[in-house]
N, CA, C and O of each residue as an XYZ file, in Angstrom:
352
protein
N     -87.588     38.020   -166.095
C     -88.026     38.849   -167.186
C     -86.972     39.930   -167.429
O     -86.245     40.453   -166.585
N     -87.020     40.131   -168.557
C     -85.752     41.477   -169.353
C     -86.173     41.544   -170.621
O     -86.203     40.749   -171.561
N     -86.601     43.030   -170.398
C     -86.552     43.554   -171.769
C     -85.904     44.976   -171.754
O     -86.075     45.979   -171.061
N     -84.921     44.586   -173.021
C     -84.526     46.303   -173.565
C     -85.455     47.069   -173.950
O     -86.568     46.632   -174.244
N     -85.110     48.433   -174.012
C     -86.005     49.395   -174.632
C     -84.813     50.660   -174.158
O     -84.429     51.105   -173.077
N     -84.393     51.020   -176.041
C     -83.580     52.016   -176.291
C     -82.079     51.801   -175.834
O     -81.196     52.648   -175.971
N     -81.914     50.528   -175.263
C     -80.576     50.057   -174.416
C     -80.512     50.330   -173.053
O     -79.498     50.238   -172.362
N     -81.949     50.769   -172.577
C     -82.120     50.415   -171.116
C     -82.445     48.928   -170.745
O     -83.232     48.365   -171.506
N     -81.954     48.206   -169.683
C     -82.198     47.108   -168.894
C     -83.531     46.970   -168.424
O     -83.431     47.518   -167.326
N     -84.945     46.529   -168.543
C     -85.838     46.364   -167.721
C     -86.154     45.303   -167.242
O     -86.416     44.398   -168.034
N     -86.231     45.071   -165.968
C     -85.509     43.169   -165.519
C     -86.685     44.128   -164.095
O     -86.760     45.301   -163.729
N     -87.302     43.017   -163.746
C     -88.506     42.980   -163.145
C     -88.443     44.073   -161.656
O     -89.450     44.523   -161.109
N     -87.150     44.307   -161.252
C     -86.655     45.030   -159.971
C     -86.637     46.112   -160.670
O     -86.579     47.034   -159.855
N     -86.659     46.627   -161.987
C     -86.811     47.973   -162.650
C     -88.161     47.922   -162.746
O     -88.746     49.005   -162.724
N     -88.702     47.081   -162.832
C     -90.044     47.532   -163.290
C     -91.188     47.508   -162.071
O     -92.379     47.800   -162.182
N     -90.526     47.107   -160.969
C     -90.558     47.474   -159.296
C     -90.627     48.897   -158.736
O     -91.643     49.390   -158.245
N     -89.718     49.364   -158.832
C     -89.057     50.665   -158.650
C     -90.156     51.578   -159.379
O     -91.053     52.269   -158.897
N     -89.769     51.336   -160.731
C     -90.529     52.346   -161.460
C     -92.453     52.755   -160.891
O     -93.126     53.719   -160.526
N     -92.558     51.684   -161.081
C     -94.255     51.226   -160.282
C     -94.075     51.923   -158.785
O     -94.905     52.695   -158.305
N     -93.121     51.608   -158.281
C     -93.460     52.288   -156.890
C     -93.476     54.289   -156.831
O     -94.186     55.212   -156.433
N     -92.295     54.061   -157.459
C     -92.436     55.713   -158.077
C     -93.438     56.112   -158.639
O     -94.011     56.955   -157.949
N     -94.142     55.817   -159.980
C     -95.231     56.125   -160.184
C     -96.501     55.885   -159.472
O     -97.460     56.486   -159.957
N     -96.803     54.954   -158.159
C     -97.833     54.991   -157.663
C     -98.053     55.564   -156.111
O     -99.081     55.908   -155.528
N     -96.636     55.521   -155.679
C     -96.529     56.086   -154.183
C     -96.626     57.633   -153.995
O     -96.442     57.784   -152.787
N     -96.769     58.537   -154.411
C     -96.817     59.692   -154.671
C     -95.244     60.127   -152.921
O     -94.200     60.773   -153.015
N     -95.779     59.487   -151.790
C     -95.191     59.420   -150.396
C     -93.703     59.013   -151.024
O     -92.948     59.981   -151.104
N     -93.220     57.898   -151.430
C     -91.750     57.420   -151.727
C     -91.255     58.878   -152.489
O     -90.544     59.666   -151.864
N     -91.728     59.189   -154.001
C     -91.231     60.670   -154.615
C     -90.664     61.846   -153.362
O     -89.507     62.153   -153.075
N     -91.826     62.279   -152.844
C     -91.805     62.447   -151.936
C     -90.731     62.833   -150.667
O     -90.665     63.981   -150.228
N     -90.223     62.149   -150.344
C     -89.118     61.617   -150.012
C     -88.220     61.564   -150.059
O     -87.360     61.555   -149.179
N     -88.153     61.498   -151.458
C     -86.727     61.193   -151.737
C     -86.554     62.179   -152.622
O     -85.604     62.006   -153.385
N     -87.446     63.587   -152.821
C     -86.714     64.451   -153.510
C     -86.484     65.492   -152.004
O     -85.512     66.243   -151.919
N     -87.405     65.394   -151.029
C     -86.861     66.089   -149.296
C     -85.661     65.401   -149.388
O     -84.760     66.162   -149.742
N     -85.291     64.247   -149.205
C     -84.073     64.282   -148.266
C     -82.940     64.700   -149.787
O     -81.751     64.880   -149.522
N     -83.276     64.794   -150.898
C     -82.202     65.319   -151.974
C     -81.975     66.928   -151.124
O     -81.054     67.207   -150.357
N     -82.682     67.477   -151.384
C     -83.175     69.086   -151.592
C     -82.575     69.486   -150.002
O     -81.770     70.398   -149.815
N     -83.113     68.655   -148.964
C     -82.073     68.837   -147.672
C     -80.863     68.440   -147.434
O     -80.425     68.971   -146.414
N     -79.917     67.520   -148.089
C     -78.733     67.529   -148.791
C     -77.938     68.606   -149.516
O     -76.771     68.983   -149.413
N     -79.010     68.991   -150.319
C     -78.663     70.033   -151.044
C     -78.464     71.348   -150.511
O     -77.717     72.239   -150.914
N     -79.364     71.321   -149.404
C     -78.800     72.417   -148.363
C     -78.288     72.478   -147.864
O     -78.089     73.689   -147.770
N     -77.493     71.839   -147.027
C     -76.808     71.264   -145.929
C     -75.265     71.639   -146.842
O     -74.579     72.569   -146.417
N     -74.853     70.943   -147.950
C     -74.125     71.280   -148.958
C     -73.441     72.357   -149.126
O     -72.232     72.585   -149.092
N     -74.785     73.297   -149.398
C     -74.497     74.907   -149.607
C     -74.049     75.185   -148.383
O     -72.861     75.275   -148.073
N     -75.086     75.342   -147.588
C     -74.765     75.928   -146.233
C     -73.246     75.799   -145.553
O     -72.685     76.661   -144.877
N     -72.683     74.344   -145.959
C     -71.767     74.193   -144.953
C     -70.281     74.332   -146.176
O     -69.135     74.311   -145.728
N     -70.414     74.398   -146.913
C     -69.569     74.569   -148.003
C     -68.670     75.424   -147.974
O     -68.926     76.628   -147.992
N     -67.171     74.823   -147.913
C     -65.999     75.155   -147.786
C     -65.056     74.453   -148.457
O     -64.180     73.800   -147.891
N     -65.260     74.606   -150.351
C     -64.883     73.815   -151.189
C     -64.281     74.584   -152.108
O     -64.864     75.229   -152.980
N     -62.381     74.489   -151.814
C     -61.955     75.024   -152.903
C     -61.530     74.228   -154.105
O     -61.204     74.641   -155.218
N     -61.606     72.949   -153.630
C     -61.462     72.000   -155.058
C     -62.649     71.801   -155.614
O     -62.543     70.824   -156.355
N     -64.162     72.403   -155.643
C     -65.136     72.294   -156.837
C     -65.541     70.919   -156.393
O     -66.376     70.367   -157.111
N     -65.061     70.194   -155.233
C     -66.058     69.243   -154.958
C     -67.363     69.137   -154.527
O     -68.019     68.099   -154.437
N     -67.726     70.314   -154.254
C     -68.853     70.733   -153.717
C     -69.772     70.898   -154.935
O     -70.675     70.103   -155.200
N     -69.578     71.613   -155.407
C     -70.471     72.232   -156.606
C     -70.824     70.470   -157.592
O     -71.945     70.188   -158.014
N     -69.502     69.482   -157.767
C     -69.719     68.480   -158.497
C     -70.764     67.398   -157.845
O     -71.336     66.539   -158.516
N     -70.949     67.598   -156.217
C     -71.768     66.843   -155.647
C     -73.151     67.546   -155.820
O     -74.023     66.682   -155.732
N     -73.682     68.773   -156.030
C     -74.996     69.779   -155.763
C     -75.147     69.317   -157.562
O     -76.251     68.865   -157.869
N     -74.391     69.393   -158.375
C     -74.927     69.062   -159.880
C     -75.513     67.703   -159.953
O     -76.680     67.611   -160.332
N     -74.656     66.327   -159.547
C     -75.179     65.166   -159.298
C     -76.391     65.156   -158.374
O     -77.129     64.237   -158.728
N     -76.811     65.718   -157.487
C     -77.854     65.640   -156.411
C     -78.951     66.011   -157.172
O     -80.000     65.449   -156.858
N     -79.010     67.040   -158.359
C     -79.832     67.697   -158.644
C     -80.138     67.160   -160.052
O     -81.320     67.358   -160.333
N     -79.676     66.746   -160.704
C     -79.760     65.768   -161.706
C     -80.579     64.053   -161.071
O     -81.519     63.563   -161.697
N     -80.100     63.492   -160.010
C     -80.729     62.705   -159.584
C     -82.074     62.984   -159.541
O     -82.857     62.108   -159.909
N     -82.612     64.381   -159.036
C     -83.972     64.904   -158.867
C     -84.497     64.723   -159.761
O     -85.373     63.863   -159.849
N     -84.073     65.595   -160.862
C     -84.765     65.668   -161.961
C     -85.317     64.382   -162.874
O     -86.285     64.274   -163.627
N     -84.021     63.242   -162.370
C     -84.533     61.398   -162.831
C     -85.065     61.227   -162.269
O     -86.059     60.864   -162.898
N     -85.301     61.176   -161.121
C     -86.508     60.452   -160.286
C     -87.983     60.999   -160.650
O     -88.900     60.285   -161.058
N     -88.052     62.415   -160.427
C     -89.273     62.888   -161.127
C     -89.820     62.791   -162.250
O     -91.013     63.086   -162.311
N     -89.012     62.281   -163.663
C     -88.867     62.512   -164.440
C     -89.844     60.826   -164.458
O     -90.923     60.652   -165.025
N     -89.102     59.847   -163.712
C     -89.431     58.398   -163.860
C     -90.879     58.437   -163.159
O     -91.697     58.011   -163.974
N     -91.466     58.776   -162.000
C     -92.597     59.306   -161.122
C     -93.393     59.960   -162.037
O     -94.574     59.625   -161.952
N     -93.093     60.952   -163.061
C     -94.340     61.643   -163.393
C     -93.588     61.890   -165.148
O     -93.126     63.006   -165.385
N     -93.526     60.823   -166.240
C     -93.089     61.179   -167.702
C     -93.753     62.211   -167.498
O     -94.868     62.374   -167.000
N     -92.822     63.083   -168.012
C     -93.368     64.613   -168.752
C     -93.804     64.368   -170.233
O     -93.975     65.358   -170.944
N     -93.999     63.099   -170.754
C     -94.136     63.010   -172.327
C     -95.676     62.175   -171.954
O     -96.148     61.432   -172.813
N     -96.183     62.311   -171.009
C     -97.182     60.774   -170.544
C     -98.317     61.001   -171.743
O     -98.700     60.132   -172.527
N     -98.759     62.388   -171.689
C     -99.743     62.871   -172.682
C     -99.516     62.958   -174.250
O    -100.397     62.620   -175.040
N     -98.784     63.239   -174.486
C     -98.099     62.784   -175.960
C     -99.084     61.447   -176.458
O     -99.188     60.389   -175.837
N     -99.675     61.748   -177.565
C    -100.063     60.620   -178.410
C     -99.673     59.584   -179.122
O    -100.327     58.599   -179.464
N     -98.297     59.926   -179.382
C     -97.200     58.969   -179.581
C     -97.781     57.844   -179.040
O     -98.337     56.947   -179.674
N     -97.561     57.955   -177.266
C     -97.052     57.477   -176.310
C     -98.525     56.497   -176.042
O     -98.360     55.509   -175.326
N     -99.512     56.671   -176.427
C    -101.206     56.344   -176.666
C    -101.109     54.515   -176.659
O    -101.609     53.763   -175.823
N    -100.340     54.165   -177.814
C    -100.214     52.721   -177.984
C     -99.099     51.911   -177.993
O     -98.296     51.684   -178.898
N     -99.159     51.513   -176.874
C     -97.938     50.906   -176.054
C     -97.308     49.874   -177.189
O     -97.978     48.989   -177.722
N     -96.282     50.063   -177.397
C     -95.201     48.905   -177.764
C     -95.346     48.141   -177.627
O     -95.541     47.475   -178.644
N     -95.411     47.423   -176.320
C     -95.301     46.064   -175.577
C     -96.120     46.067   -174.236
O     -95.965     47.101   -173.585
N     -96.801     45.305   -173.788
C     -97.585     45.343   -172.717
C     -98.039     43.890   -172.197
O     -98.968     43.148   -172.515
N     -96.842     43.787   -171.132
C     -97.228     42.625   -170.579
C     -97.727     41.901   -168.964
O     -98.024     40.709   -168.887
């Protein structure tokens, strides 16, 4: 199975993922701790005069914000969003 939507890929291991994110509340979980303790570890030990540091804490934290973002649409309530496109 594959379907686009907006020029995203959804091929059945996306639509895996996504499901587990939205139903595991424990996986989210998880995987925004071990971001956020990364993210400390980062700071803390940070001795970066080439800005590699700071370019890894922007990516880490952007990852967060996708994962949560995929776990919990912030648009879920939107009425738009009421009658699904496609539903299979």
């Amino acid at each position: 199975m594959r379907i686009e939507v907006g020029g995203a890929q959804i091929t059945s291991a996306v639509v895996e993922v996504i499901d587990m994110l939205q139903n595991d509340p424990d996986l989210l979980k998880g995987y925004v701790q071990a971001i956020d303790e990364a993210t400390r570890m980062q700071i803390l030990e940070c001795d970066d005069p080439d800005g590699i540091a700071m370019e890894r804490l922007r990516r880490l934290q952007h990852l967060r914000r996708d994962l949560i973002t995929i776990a919990m649409p912030p648009d879920e309530s939107d009425e738009a969003n009421d009658i699904p496109a496609a539903q299979l």
